[in-house]
C-alpha positions as CSV (number, residue, x, y, z in Angstrom):
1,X,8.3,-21.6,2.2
2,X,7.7,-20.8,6.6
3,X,4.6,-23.0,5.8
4,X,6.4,-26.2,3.8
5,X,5.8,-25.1,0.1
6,X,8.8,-24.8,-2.3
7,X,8.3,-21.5,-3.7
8,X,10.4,-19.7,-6.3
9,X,10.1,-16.1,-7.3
10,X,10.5,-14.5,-10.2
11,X,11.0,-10.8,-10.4
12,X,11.6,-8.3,-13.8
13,X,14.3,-6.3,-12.2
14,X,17.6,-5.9,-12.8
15,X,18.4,-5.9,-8.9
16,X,16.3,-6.0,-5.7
17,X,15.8,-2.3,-4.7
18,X,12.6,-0.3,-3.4
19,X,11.5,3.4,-4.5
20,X,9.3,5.0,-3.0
21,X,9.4,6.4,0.8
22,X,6.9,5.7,3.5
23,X,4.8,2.7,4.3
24,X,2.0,2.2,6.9
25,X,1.5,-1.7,8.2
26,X,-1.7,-1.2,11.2
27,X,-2.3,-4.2,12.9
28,X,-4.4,-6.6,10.2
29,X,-1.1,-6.5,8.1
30,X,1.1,-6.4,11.6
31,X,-0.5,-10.0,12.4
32,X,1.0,-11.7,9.6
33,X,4.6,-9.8,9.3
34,X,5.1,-10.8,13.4
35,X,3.7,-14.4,11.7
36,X,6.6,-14.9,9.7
37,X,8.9,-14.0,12.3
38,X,9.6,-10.0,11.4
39,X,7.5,-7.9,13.2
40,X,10.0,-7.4,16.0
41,X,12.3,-6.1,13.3
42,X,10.0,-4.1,11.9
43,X,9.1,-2.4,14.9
44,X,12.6,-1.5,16.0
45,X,12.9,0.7,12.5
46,X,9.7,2.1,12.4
47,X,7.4,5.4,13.9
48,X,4.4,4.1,16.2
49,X,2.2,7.6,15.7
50,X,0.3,8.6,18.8
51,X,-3.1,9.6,16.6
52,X,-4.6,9.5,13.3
53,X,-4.9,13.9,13.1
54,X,-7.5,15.8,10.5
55,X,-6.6,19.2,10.0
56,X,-7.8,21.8,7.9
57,X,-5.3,22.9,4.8
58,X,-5.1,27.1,6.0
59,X,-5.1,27.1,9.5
60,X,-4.1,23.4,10.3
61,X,-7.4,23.4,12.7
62,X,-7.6,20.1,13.9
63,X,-11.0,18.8,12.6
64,X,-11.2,14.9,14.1
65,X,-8.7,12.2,15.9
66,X,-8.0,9.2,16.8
67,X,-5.4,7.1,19.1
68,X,-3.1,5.4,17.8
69,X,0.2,3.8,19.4
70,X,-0.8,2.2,22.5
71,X,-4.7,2.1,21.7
72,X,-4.4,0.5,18.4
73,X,-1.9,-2.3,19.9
74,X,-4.3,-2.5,23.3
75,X,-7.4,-2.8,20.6
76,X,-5.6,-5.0,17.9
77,X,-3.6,-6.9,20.0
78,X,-0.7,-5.9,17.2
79,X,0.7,-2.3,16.2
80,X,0.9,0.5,13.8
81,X,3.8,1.2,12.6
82,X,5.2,3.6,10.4
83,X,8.2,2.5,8.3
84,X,10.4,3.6,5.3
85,X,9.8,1.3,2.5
86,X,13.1,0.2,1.2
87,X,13.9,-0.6,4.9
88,X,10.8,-3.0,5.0
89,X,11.6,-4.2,1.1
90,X,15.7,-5.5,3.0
91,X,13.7,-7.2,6.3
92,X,11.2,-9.1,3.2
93,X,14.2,-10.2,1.6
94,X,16.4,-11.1,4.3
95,X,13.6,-13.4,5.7
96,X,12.8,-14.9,2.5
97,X,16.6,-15.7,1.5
98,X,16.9,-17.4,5.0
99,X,14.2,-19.3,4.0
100,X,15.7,-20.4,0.9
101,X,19.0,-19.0,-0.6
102,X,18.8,-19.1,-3.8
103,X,14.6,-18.8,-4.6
104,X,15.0,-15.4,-6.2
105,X,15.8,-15.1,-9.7
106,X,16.0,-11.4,-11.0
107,X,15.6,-10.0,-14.6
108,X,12.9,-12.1,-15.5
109,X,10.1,-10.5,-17.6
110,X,6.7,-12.7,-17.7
111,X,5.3,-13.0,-20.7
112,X,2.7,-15.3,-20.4
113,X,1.9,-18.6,-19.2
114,X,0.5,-22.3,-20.1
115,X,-1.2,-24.7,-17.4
116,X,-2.9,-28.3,-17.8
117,X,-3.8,-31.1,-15.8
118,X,0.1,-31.6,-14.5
119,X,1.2,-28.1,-13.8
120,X,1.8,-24.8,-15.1
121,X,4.9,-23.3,-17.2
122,X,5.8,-19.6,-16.9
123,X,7.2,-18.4,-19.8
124,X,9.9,-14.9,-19.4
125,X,11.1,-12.2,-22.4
126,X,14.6,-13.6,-22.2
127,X,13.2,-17.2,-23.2
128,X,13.5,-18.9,-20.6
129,X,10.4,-20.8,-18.3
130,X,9.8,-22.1,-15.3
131,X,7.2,-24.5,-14.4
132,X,5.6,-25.3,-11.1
133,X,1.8,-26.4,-9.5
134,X,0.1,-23.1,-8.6
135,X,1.3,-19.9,-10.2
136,X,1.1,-16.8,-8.3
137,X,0.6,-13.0,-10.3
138,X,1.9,-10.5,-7.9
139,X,3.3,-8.3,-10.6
140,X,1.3,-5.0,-9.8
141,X,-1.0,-2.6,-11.3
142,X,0.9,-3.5,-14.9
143,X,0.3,-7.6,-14.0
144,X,0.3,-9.7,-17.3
145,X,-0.6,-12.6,-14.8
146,X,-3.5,-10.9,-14.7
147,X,-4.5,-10.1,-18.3
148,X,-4.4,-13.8,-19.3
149,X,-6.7,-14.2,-16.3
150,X,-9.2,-12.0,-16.3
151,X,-8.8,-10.2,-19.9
152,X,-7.1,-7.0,-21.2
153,X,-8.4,-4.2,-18.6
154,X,-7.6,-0.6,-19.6
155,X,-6.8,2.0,-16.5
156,X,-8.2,4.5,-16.3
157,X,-6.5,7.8,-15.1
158,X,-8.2,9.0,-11.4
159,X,-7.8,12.8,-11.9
160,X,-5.3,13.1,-8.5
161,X,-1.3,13.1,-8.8
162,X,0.8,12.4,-5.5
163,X,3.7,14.6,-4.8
164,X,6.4,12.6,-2.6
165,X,9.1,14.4,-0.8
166,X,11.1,13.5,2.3
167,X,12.9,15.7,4.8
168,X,15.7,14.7,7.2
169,X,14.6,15.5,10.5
170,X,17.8,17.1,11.6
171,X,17.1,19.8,9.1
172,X,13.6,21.1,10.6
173,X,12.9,23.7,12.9
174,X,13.1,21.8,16.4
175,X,10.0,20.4,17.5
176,X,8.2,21.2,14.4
177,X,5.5,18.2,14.5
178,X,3.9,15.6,16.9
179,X,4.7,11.7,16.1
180,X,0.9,11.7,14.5
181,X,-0.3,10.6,11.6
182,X,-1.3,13.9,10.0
183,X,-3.8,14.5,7.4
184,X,-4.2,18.1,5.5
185,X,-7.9,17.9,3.6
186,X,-8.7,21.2,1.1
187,X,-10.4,22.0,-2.1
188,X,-8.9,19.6,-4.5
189,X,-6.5,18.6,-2.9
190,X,-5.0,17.4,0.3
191,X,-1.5,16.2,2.4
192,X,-0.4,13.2,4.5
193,X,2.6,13.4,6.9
194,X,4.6,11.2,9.1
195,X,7.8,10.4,10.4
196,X,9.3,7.4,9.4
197,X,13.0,5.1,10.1
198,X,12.9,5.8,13.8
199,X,11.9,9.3,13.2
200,X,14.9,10.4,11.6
201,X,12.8,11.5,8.3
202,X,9.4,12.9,7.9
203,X,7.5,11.5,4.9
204,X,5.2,13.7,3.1
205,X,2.7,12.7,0.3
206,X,0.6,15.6,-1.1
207,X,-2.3,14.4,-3.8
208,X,-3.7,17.1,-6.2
209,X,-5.8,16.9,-8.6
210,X,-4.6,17.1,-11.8
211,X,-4.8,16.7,-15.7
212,X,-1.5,17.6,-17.2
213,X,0.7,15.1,-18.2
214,X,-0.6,11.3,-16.5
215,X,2.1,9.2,-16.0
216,X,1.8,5.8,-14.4
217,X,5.3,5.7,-12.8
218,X,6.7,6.5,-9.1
219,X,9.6,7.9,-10.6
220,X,8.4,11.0,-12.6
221,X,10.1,14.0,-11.9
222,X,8.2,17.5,-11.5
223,X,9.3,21.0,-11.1
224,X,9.4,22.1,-7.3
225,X,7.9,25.4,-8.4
226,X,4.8,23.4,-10.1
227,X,4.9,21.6,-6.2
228,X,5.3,24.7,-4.4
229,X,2.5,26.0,-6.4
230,X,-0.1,23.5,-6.2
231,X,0.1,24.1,-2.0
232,X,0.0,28.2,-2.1
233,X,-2.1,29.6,0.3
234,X,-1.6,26.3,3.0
235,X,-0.6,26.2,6.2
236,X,3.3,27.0,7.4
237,X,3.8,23.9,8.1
238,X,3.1,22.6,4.5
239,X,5.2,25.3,3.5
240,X,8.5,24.8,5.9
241,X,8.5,21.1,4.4
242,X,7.9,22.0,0.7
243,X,10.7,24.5,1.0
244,X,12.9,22.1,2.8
245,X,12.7,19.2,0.4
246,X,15.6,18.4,-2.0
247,X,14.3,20.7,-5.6
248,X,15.7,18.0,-7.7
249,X,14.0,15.3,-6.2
250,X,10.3,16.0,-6.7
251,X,8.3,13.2,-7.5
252,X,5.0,13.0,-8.4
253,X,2.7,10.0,-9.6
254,X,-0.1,10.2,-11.5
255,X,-2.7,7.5,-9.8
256,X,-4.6,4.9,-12.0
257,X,-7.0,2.8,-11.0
258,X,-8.9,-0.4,-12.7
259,X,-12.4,-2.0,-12.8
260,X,-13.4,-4.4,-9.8
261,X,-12.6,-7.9,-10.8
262,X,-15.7,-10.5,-10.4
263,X,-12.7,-13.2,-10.3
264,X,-9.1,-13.6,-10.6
265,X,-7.9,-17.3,-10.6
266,X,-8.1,-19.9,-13.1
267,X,-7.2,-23.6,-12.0
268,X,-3.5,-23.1,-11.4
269,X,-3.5,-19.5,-11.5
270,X,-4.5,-16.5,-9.3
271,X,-3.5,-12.9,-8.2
272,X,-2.4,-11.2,-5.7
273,X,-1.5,-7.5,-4.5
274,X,-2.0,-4.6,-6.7
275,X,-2.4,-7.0,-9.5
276,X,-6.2,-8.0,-8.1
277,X,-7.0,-4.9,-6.5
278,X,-4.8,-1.5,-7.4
279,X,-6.2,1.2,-5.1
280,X,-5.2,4.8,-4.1
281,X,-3.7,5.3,-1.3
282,X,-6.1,7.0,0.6
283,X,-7.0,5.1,3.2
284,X,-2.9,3.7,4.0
285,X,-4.0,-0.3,3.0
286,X,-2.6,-1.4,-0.4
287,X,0.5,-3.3,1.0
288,X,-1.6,-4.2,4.4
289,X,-4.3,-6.3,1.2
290,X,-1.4,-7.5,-0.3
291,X,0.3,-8.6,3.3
292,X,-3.4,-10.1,4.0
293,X,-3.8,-11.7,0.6
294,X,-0.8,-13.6,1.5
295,X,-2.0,-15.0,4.6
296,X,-6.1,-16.1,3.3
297,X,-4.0,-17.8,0.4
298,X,-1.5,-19.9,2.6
299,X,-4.2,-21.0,5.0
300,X,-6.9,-21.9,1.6
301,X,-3.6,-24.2,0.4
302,X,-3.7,-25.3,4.6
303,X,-7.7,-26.2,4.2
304,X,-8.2,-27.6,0.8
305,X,-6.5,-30.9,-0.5
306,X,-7.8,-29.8,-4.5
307,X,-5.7,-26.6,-5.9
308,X,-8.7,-25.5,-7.8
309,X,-11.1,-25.0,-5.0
310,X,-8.0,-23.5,-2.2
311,X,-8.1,-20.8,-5.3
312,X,-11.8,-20.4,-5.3
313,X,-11.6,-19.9,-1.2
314,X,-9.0,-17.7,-1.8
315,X,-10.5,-15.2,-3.6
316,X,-14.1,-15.7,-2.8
317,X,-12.5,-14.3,0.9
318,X,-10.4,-11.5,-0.3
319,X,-12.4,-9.9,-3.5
320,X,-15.1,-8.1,-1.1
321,X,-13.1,-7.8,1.7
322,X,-10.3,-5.8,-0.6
323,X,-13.0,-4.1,-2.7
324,X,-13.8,-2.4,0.0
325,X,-10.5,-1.2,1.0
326,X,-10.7,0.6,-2.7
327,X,-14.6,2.0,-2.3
328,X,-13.1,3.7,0.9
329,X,-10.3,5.1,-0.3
330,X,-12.2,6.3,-3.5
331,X,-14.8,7.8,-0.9
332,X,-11.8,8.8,0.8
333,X,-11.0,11.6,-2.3
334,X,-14.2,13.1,-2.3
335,X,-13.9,13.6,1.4
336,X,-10.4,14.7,1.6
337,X,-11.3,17.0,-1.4
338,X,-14.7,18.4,-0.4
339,X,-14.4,22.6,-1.7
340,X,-14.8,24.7,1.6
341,X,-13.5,24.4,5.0
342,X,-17.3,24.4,6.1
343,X,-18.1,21.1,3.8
344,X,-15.1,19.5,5.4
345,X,-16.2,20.4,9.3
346,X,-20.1,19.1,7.9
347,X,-19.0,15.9,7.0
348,X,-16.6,15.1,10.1
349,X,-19.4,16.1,12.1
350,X,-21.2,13.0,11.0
351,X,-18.8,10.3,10.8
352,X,-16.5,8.8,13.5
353,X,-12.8,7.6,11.5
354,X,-11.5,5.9,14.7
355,X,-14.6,3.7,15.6
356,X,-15.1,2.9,11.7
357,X,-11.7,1.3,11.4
358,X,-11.3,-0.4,14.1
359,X,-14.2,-2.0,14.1
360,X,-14.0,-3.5,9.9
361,X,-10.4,-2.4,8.8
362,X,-8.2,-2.8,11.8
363,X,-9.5,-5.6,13.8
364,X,-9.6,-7.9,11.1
365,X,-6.7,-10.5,11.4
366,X,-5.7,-12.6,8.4
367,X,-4.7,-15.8,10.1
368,X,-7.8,-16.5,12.2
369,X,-10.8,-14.8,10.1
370,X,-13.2,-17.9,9.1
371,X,-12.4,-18.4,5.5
372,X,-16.1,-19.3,4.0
């Protein structure tokens, strides 16, 4: 639409809403939302954390750091910021509608679609179609964009289960945690905490792993008692926000991943998002690849007059860049869940998080990396 396309989209819900709690958008996502004209919006509602924090799970014993807030802008020329996802979800939509009024059409299930030398045709459960030039599968982890692609692909269950909680800030002990972005590492497990919507609520994301019961859903209720118990023996401040949260509104998703795709466009056809490259959330980037995708697949359309090959220099830019975003992250479990505090202080001895990032994840910006 901002860069003269007429796009429509087409989503299966009944009504525009957004589960879910916190989302983190570091500068190579940052570039593009202050591109389409939202970042100062965004960064009005949102947390800019101070550092990136590794502690360990008993004693909270900070392990490694690194700056955040002012370095990361100063670095990145763009910022971190922490923000609640359904208040990210209205700025999206309010943008897009101003863009075009009427381009959203809700309730409408894909099925499957048809393309040929003139165009494509989308076809939806209630009947209906729509037909266009370039079809774009941003339909998740579940896409059926995808599956017509690339081919059936069964997910496969990771082991780990995310707990997500939120606490009002009002209702913590005063003081009670540093604007950081905090991460808890233990056997099997570990926690991620931060504030979020100007720091009235801290977020709080603990992944175990875990065998009972997979469920690929965000809204999956658990017990609190199973939640309380798969964090005995952690620090106090685990414990203050596990027995602050609200008992009836434990959620916990069960994480599932899918093989690397080799490819993911056909010649009017191609993915982006979660429906190219689902990862776990270990390493804070699935939105930022999708936010990225976004901006590699406007400028490919910008460089190349034929559809086909703007697809083809699409995705030969994004599939290694966002495969490894997902390697990380996986390496990122293993890490995060090594089995003795000594392990954990071993590893961190040897790495540097900061200087890693900055110099392949953060730094890279969407709208001015040559596109080979």
């Amino acid at each position: 639409m901002q860069d003269g396309h007429d796009v429509q989209i087409y989503e299966q819900a009944p009504e525009l809403g957004e589960i879910g709690a916190g989302i983190q958008l570091s500068a190579n996502a940052m570039h593009v939302l202050e591109h389409i004209g939202i970042g100062d919006a965004i960064s009005a509602i949102s947390v800019r954390p101070g550092a990136y924090v590794f502690r360990l799970f008993d004693t909270a014993e900070i392990i490694q750091t690194f700056s955040l807030a002012e370095e990361h802008l100063a670095l990145h020329n763009a910022p971190y910021n922490q923000i609640h996802r359904a208040d990210f979800h209205d700025l999206l939509v309010a943008r897009v509608r101003d863009l075009s009024p009427d381009c959203i059409h809700l309730n409408k299930r894909a099925t499957g679609f048809v393309e040929n030398d003139d165009g494509i045709a989308l076809s939806f459960a209630d009947g209906s179609a729509a037909t266009g030039d370039l079809l774009i599968g941003a339909d998740g982890v579940k896409s059926v964009i995808r599956d017509q692609i690339c081919g059936p692909v069964q997910a496969v269950y990771t082991g780990d289960a995310a707990w997500r909680v939120t606490v009002p800030t009002k209702d913590l002990p005063p003081n009670f945690i540093e604007e950081v972005m905090s991460v808890w590492m233990g056997p099997g497990r570990h926690a991620v905490c931060y504030y979020i919507r100007g720091g009235e609520i801290l977020n709080f994301v603990g992944a175990v792993e875990a065998y009972d019961q997979p469920d690929e859903s965000w809204t999956a209720k658990f017990p609190w008692e199973k939640f309380k118990a798969d964090f005995d023996g952690w620090n106090d401040k685990v414990q203050t926000i596990i027995d602050m949260v609200d008992r009836d509104a434990c959620y916990r998703w069960s994480m599932f991943k899918r093989p690397r795709l080799d490819f993911w466009s056909t010649a009017r056809a191609t993915l982006l998002g979660d429906a190219a490259h689902a990862t776990i959330p270990y390493l804070a980037q699935g939105a930022a690849m999708a936010i990225e995708d976004g901006a590699v697949l406007m400028r490919a359309l910008q460089e190349r007059d034929d559809l086909a090959e703007a697809l083809k220099l699409y995705e030969n830019n994004r599939i290694d860049r966002t495969a490894r975003v997902v390697e990380t992250s996986d390496a990122n479990k293993k890490l995060f869940h090594l089995d003795s505090v000594e392990e954990i202080r071993a590893a961190f001895a040897k790495r540097n998080e900061g200087d890693d990032r900055n110099a392949w994840l953060y730094s890279y910006n969407p709208l001015t990396v040559e596109l080979l």
